[in-house]
C-alpha positions in Angstrom: 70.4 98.2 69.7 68.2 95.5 71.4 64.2 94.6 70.7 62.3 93.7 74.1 63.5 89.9 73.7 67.7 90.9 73.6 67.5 90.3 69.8 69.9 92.7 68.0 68.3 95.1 65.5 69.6 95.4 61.7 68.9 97.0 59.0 66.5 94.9 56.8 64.6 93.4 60.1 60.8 93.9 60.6 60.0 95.4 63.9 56.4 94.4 65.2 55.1 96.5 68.4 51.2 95.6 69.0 50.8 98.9 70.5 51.5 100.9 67.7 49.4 102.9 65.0 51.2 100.8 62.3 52.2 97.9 64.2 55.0 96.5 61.2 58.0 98.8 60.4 60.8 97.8 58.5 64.5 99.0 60.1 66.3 101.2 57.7 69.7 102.4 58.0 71.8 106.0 57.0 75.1 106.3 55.5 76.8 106.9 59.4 75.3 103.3 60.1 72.0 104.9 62.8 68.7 102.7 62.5 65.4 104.1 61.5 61.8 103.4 62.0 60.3 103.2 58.3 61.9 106.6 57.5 64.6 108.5 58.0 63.4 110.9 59.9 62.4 108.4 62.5 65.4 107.5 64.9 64.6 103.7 66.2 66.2 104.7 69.8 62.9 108.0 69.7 60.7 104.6 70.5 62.4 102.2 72.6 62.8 99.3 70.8 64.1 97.7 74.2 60.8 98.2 75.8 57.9 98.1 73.3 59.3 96.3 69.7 60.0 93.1 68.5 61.9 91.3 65.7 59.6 89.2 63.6 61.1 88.8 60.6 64.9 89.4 59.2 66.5 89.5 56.3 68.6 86.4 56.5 70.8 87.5 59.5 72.5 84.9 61.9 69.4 82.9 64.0 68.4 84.7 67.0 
């Protein structure tokens, strides 16, 4: 799964969307290996991550 820029999404990365209640969520992931939004009963791919989010931060994955 892509952010808006083509950036790959882990588990561990901060997503930022401006447009959001919340605007920072931090990318969890289940024991099958599917992202979440903060929770895990928020599927990243529900929000389109390819259209409104953003990596801003990551926990020390290869430079994007």
């Amino acid at each position: 799964m892509q952010d808006k820029h083509g950036n790959d999404i882990k588990a561990g990365d901060t997503l930022f969307n401006p447009h959001d209640r919340d605007q920072y969520h931090i990318v969890i992931q289940d024991g099958e290996g599917r992202l979440f939004l903060g929770d895990l009963d928020s599927p990243l791919e529900r929000y389109a991550p390819q259209t409104w989010w953003e990596v801003v931060h990551n926990t020390g994955h290869e430079a994007r």
